[in-house]
N, CA, C and O atoms as CSV, one atom per row, in Angstrom:
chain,resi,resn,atom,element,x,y,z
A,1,UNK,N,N,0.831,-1.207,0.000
A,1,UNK,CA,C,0.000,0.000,0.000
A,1,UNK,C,C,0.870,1.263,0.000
A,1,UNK,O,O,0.731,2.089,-0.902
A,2,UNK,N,N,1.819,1.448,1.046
A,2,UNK,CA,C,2.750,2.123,0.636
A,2,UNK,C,C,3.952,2.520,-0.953
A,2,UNK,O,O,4.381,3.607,-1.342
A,3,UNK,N,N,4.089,1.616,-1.312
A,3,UNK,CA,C,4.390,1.972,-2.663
A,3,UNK,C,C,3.549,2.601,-3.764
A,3,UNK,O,O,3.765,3.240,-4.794
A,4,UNK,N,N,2.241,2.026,-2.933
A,4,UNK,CA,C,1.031,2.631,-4.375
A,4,UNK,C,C,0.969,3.662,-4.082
A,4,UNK,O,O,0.841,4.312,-5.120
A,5,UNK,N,N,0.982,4.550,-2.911
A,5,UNK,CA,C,0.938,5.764,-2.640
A,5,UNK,C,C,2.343,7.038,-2.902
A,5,UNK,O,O,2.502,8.256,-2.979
A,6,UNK,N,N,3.157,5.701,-2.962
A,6,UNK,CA,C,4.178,6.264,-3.647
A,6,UNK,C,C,4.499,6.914,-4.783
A,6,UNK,O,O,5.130,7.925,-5.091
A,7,UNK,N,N,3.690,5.768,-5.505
A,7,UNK,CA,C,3.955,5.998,-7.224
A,7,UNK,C,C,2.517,6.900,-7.454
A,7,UNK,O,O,2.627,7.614,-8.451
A,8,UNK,N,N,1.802,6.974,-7.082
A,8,UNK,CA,C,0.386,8.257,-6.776
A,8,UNK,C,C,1.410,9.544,-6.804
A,8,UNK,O,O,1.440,10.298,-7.777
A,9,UNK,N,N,2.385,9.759,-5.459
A,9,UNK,CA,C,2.760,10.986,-5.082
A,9,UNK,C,C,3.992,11.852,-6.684
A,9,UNK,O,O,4.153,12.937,-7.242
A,10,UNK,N,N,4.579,10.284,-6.738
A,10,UNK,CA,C,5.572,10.899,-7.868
A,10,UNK,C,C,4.607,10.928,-8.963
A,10,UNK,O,O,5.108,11.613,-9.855
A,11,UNK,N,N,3.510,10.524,-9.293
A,11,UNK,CA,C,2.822,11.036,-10.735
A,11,UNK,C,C,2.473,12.197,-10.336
A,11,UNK,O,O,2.338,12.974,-11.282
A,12,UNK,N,N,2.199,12.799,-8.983
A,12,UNK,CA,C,1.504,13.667,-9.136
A,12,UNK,C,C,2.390,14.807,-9.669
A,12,UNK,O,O,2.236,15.633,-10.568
A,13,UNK,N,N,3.523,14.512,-8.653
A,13,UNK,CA,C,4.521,15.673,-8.767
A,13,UNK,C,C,5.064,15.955,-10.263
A,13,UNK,O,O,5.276,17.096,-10.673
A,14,UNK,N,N,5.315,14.509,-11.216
A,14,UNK,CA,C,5.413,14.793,-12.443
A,14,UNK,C,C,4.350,15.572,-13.235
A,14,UNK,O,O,4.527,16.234,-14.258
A,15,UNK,N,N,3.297,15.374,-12.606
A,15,UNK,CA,C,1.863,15.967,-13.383
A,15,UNK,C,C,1.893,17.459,-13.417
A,15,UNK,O,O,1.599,18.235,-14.326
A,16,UNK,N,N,2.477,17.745,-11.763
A,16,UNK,CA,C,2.823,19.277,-11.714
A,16,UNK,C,C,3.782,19.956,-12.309
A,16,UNK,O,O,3.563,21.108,-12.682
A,17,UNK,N,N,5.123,19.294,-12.515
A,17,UNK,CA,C,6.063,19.702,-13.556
A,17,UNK,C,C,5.826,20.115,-14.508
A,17,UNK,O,O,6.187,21.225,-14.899
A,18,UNK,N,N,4.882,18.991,-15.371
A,18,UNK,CA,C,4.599,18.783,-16.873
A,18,UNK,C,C,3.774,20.228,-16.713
A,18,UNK,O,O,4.407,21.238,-17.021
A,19,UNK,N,N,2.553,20.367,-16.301
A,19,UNK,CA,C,1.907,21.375,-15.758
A,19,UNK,C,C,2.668,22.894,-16.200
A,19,UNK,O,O,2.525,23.450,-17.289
A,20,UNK,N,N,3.402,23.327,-15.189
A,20,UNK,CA,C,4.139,24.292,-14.904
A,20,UNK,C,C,5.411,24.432,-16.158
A,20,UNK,O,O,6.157,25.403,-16.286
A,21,UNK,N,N,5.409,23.504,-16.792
A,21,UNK,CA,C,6.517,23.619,-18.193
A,21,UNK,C,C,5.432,23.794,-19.281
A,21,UNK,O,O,5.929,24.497,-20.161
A,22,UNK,N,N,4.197,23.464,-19.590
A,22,UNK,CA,C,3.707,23.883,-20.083
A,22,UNK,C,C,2.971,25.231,-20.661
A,22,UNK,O,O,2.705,25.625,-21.797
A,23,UNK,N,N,2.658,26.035,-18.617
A,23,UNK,CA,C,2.342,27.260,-18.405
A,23,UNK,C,C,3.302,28.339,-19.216
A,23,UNK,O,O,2.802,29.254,-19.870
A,24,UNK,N,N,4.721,28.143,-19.108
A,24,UNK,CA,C,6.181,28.568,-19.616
A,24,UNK,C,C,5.907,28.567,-20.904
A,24,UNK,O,O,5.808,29.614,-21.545
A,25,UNK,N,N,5.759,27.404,-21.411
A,25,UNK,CA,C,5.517,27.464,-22.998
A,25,UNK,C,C,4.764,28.190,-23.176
A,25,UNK,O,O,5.230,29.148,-23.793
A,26,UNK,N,N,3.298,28.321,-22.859
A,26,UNK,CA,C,1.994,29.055,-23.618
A,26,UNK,C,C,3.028,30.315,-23.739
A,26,UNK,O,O,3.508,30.591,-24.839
A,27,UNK,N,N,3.460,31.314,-22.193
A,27,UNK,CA,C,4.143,32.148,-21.958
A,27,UNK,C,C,4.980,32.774,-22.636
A,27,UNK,O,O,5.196,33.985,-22.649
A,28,UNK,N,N,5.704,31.552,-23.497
A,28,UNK,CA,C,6.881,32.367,-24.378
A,28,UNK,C,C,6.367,32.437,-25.772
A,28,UNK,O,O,6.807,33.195,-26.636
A,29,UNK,N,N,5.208,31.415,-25.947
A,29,UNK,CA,C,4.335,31.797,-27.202
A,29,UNK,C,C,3.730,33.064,-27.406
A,29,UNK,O,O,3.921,33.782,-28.387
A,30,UNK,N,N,2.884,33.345,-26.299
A,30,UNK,CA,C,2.522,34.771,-26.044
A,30,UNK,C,C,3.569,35.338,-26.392
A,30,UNK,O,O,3.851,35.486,-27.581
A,31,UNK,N,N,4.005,35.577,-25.828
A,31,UNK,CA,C,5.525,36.880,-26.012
A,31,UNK,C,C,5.790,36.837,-27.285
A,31,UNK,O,O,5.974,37.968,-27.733
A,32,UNK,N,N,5.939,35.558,-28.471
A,32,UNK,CA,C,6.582,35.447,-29.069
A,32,UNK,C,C,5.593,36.402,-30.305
A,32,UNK,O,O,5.912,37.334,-31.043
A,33,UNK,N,N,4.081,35.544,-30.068
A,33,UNK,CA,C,3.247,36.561,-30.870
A,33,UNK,C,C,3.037,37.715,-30.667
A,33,UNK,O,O,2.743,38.444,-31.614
A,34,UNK,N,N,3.127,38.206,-29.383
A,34,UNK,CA,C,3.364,40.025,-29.154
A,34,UNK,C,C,4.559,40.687,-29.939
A,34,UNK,O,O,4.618,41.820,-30.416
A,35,UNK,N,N,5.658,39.503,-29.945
A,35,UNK,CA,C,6.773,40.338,-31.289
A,35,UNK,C,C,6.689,40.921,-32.123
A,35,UNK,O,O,6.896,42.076,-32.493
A,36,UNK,N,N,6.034,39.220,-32.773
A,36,UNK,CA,C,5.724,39.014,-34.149
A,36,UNK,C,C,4.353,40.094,-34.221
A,36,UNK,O,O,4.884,40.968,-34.905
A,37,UNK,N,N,3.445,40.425,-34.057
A,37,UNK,CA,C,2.211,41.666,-34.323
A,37,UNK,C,C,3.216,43.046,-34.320
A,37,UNK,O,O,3.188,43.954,-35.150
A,38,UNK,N,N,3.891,42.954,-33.427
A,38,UNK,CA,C,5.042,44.635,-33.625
A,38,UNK,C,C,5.446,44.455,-34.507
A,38,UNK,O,O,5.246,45.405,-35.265
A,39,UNK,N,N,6.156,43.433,-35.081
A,39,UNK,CA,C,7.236,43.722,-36.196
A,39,UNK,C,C,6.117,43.787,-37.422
A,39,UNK,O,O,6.424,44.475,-38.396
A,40,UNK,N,N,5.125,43.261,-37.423
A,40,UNK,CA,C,4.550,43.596,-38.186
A,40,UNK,C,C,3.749,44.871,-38.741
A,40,UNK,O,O,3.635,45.351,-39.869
A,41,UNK,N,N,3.215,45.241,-37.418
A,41,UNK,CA,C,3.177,46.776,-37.266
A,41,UNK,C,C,4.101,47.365,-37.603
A,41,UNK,O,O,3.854,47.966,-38.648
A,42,UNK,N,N,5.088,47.518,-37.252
A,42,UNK,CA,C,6.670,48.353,-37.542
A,42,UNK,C,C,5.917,48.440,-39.419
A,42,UNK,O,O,5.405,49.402,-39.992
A,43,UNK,N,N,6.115,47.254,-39.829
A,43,UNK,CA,C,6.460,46.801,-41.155
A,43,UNK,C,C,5.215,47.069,-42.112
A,43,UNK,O,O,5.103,46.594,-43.242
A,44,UNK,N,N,4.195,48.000,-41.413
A,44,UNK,CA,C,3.091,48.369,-42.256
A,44,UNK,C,C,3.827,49.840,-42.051
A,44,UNK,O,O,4.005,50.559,-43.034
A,45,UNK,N,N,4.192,50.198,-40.899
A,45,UNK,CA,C,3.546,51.381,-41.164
A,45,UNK,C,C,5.385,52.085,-41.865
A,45,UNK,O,O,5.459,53.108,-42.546
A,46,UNK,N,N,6.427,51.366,-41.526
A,46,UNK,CA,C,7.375,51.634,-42.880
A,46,UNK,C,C,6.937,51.411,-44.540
A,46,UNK,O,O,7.534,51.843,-45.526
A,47,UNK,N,N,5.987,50.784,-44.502
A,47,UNK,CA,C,5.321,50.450,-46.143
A,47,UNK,C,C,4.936,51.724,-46.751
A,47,UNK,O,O,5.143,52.203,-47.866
A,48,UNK,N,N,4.227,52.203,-45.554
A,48,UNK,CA,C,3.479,53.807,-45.652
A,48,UNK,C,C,4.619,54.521,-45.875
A,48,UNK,O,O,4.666,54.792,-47.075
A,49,UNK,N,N,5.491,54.924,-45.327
A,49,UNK,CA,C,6.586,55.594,-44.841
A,49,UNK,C,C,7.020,55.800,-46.343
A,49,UNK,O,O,7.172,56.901,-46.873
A,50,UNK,N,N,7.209,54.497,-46.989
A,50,UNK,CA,C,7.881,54.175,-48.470
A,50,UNK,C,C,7.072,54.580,-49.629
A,50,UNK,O,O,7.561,55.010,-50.674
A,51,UNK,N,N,5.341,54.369,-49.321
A,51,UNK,CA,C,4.532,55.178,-50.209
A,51,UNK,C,C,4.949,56.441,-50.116
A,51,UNK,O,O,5.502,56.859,-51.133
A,52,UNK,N,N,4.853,57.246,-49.145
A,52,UNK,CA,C,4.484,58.406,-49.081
A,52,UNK,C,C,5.570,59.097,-49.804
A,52,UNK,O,O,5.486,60.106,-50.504
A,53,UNK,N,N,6.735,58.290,-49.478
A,53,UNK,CA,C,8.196,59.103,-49.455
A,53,UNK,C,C,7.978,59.020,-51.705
A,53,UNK,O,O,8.404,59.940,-52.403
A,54,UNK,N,N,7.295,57.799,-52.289
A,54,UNK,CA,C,7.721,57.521,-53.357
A,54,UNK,C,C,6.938,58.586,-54.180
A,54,UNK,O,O,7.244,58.945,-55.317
A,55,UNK,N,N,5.725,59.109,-53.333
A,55,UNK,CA,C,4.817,60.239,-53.884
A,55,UNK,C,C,5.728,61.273,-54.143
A,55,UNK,O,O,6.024,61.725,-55.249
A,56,UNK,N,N,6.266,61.707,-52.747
A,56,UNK,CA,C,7.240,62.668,-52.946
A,56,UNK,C,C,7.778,63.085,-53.864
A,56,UNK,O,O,7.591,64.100,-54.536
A,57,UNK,N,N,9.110,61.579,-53.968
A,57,UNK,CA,C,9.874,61.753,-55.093
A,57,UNK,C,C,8.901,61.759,-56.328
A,57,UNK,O,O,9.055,62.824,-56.926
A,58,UNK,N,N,8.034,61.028,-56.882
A,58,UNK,CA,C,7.226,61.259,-58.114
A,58,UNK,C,C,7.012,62.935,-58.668
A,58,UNK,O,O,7.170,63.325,-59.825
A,59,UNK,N,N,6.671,63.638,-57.655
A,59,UNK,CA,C,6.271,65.195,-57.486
A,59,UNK,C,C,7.605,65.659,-57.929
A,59,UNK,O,O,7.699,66.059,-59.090
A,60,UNK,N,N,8.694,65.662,-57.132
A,60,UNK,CA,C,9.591,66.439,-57.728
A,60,UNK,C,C,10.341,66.440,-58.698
A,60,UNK,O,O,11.033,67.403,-59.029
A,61,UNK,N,N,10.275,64.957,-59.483
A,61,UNK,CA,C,10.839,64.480,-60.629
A,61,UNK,C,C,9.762,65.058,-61.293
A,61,UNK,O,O,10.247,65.815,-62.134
A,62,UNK,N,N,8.689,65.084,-61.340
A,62,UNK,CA,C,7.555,65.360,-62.627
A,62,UNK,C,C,7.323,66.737,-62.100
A,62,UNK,O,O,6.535,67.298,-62.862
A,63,UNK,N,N,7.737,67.641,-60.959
A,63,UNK,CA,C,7.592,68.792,-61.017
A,63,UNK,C,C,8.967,69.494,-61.095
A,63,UNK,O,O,9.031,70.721,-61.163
């Protein structure tokens, strides 16, 4: 009986590991997609940056 309660206590504790390494993961996923949406942001609004600038130049070459 004692051993069964044994091998109960160490699943559990593995259960909590697995658990808590998992929490970590979601965690660095998050983060990872909060990057990735900035850099993407960054990367629209330099797109703009590159329109606007190409208007520019269009204007002063044709003006």
């Amino acid at each position: 009986m004692k051993i069964f309660i044994r091998c109960i206590k160490t699943l559990a504790g593995r259960a909590k590991t697995l658990v808590s390494r998992a929490k970590t993961l979601i965690g660095s996923v998050k983060i990872l997609m909060g990057s990735i949406k900035t850099l993407v942001s960054r990367a629209k609004i330099l797109a703009r940056r590159a329109k606007t600038l190409a208007c520019y130049s269009k204007r002063i070459i044709s003006g």
